[in-house]
N, C-alpha and C positions, 0 to 999 in steps of 0.2 A: 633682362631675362624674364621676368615677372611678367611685362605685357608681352611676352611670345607664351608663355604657358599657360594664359588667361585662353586663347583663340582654341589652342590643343585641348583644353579641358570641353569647352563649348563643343567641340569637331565630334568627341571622342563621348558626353554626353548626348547628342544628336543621332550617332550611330547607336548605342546603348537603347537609347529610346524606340528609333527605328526594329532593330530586330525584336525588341518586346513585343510592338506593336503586328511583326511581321508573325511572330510566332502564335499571337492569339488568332492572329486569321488564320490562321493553320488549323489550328484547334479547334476555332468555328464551324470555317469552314468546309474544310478539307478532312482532316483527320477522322478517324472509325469512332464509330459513337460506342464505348465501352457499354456493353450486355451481360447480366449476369442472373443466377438465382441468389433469393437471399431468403433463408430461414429464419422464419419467427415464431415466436410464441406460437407452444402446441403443434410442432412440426408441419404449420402453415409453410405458404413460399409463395414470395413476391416473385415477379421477373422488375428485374431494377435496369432501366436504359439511362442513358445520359442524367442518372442519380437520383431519378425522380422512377417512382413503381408507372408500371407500364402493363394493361390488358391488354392481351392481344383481342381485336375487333377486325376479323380478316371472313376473308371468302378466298375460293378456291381460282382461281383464276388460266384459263383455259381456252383464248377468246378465237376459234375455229370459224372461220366464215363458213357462212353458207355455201355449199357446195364442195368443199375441203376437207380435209381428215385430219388425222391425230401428227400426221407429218409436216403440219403445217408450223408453221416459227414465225410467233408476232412478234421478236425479238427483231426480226430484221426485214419486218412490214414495211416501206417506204411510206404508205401511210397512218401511221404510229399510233395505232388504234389502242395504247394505253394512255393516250392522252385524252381522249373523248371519251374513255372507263373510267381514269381518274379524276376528271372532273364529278362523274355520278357518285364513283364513289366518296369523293370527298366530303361531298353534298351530303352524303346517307353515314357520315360517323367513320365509316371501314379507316384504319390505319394502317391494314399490312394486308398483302398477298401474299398466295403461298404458290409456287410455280415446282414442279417438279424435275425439271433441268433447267441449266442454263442455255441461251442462245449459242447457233451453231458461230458467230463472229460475237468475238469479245468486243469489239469497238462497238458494235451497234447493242449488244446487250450491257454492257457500262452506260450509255445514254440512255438508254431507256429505265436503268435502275436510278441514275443521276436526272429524270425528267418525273419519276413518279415521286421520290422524293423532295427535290428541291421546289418542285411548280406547288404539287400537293399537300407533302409530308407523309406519305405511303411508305412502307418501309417493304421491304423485300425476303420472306423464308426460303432462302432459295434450298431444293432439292435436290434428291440424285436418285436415279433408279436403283443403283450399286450392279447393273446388269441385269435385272430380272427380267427382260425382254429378249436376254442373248442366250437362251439354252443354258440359265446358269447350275452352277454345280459349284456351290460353298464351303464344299468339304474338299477342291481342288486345288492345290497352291497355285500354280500360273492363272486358273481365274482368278483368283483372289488378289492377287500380284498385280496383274491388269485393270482392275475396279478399282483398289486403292491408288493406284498412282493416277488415275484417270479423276479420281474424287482428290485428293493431293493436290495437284493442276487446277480444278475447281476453285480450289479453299487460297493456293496463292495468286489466282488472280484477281478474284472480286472482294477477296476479306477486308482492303483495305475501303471500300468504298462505304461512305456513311449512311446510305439505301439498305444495307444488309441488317437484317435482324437474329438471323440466326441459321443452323444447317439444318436440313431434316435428310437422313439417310434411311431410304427406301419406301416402300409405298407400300406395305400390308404385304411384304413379302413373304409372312409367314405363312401365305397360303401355300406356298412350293412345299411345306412339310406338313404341316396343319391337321391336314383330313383326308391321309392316308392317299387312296386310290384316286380318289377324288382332286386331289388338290392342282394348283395351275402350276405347269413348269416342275413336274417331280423331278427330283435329283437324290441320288443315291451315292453310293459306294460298296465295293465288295463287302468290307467290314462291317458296313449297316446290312447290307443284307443277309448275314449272318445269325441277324437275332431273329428269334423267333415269334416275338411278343412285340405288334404293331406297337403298343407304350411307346416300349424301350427305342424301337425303329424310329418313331417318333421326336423323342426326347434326345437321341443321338443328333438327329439333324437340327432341332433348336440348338443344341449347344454348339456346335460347330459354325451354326448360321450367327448365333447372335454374340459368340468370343469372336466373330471376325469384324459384326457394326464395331463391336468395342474395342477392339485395334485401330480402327480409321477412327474413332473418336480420338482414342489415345494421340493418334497424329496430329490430328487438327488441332488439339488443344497445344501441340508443343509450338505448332507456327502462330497458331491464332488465340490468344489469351483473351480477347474482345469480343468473342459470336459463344454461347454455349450450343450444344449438339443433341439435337433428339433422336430418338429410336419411331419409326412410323410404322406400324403396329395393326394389325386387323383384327380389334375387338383385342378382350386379355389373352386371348387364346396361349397358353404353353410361357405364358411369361415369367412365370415362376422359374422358368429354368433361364429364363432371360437376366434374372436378380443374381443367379449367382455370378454372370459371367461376364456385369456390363458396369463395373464400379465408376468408368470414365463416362456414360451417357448422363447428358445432365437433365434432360428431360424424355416424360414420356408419353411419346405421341399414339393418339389412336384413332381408327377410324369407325364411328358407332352408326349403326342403323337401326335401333331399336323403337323405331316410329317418335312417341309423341313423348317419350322421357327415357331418362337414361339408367332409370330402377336403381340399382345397387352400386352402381359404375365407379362413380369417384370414390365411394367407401371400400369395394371391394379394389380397387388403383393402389391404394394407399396401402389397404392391408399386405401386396401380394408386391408391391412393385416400392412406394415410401418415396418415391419423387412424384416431383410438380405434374400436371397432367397437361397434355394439349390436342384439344379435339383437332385432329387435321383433316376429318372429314365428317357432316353430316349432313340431315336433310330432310327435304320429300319433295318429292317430284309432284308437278300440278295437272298432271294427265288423270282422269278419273277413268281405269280402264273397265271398272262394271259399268258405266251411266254411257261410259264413249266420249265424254269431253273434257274440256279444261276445265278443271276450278281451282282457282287461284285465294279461292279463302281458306281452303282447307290448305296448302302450302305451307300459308301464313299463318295460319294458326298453327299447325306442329312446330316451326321454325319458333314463334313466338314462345312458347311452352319451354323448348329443348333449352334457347337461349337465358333462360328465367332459371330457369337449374344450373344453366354455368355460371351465372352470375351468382346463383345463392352459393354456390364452392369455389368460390375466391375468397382471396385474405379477407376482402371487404364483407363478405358473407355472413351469412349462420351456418350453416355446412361443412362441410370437411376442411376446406380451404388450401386446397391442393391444384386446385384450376387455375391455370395463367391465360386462357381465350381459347380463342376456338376460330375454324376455319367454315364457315359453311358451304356447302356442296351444291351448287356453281355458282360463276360471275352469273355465263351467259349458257343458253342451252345448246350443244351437239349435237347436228343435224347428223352427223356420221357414224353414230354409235351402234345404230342398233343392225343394220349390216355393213361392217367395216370394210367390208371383200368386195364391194359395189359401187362403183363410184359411179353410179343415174343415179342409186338414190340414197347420196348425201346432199342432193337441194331437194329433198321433200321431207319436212317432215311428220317424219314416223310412228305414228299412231299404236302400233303394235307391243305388247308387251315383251317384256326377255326372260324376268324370270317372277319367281312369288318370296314376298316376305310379309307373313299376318302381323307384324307391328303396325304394319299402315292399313287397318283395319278396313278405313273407307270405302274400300275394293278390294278387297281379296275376294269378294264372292263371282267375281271374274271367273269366264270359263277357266277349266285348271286352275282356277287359283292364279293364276300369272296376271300381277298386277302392278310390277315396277317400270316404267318407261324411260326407258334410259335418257329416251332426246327432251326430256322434258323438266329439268332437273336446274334450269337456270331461274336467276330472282331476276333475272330481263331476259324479254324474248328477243327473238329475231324478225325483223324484217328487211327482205332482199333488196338493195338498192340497186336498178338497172341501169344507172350511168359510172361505174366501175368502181364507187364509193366503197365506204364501210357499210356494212348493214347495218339499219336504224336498232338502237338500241331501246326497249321498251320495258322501264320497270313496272313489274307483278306487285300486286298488293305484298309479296315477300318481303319486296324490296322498301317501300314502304314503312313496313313493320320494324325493320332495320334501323331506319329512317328516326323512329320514334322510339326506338329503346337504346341507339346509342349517342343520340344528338340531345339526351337531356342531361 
């Protein structure tokens, strides 16, 4: 009896051993790399990944061939042009993109999130518009109804993948209420238009816009306990009404254009808003529209500047210490931008300015004042390859500068 229970102990230790072994590759692996915030001392905030603090060191990634527009999906490029990005980027520090939807095929957008991570270690923000491109109206239940389950869908297919760093819902949508007459995509309601006092008119559609991000956070937090969720934000504008109504957004994202520094930003974030911050857009284009050419040092220099301030407002800082990284505003430049409606000329690009902002000083004395260049906004340029290739990717002294503030 004894030497039959000797073999059964060895069998039954052999299997035991087995799934241990089977279960930490899993966890390796396979399994979602747990993301969180975590509060410290003096109302500072880490972002903590796989239990070690983690800055985000990202760019906005966007990668539009020549010739192509905004309809375009590297997701499901046959020739997988985040692999010839993630090599550069790897090379220059970058750890994470920030993409603003998922690919239209989940199998080729899984490999592409499962090739920037495992080849590189790139991690993935993935986005969502929440509809702001569909005539939205956020005070409507069946829109609303339709974004969230559509953003739902999102969050249960790719949460579990360990490429994912975090959700970011919407893109500076608050320009649809924002600024009145002005704004993109105005949406209303009988009941808003009832008040009399733009304010009020105003502060109606924050609140109905931003208690609805904070329901689709509330959701995603119930399926996905491993990704925290941001709010994407145009400048602080109306956020105040944002604090009262978004206790499930874990962080707060914004998009700044205030030329060569960010003034008051992270102090007045804190004061109005009291979570983590994350720049999810910034920049300067390397078009010099008073001189009429490129210059690629002034880029790099504002880029270097902006970056020097998110780093002093991190935990690691002197500053506020409310900054977890930042996205800078682009990989590569979009030949398609500056008229979207044309397709001759998104393979040229476009010299002409769109609109004026005097933060980027260096030209605003452009005629009108019109001195942003939309096509010109990448830290690598574009060159057209004529044997059906990728275009050559060419990094800007930006890129560079990147290069050297986050590879020490």
């Amino acid at each position: 009896m004894k030497n039959k229970i000797i073999p059964i102990i060895s069998i039954a230790l052999v299997i035991l051993v087995t799934a241990v072994f089977a279960f930490m590759v899993f966890y390796k692996f396979l399994a979602p790399q747990k993301a969180y915030i975590k509060t410290i001392k003096g109302n500072r905030f880490q972002l903590i990944v796989n239990n070690k603090p983690y800055i985000i060191k990202g760019v906005v990634y966007s990668p539009v061939p020549i010739g192509e527009n905004h309809t375009y999906d590297f997701w499901n490029d046959s020739r997988k042009p985040h692999m010839l990005d993630g090599e550069l980027m790897k090379d220059a520090g970058i750890n994470t993109i920030r993409v603003y939807q998922p690919g239209k095929y989940v199998k080729n957008t899984k490999e592409t999130i499962r090739d920037l991570y495992n080849v590189f270690g790139i991690k993935v923000a993935m986005g969502h518009w929440l509809g702001f491109w569909e005539s939205p109206n956020y005070a409507d239940p069946a829109f609303r109804e339709n974004v969230k389950k559509d953003v739902m869908d999102m969050v249960r297919t790719y949460k579990d993948e360990k490429g994912i760093l975090l959700w970011i819902l919407g893109n500076e949508n608050n320009v649809s209420f924002s600024f009145g007459p002005q704004s993109t995509n105005l949406w209303t309601t009988d009941e808003i238009e009832k008040l009399t006092d733009p304010f009020l008119k105003r502060q109606a559609r924050a609140k109905y816009y931003y208690s609805f991000v904070n329901e689709i956070a509330g959701e995603i937090h119930k399926i996905d306990p491993n990704h925290p969720v941001a709010l994407a934000n145009a400048e602080l504008t109306d956020i105040e009404a944002a604090r009262e109504v978004t206790p499930d957004i874990d962080i707060l994202g914004c998009s700044i254009y205030r030329g060569k520094s960010f003034g008051s930003f992270f102090r007045e974030a804190q004061i109005k808003f009291g979570k983590p911050v994350l720049i999810t857009e910034f920049g300067c284009d390397r078009y010099d529209a008073f001189l009429e050419k490129e210059n690629q040092d002034i880029q790099a220099e504002f880029i270097e500047a902006e970056l020097k301030e998110i780093q002093k407002n991190t935990f690691t800082g002197n500053g506020v210490g409310n900054s977890i990284g930042c996205f800078v505003f682009e990989w590569t430049d979009e030949w398609w931008k500056f008229n979207e409606d044309d397709a001759e000329r998104w393979g040229i690009h476009d010299t002409l300015p769109s609109w004026s902002n005097g933060a980027y000083y260096f030209d605003i004395k452009a005629p009108q004042n019109l001195n942003i260049n939309e096509e010109w906004w990448g830290i690598c340029s574009l060159k057209k390859k004529n044997s059906g290739g990728l275009d050559e990717r060419v990094p800007t002294q930006a890129y560079f500068k990147l290069k050297e503030l986050w590879r020490r």
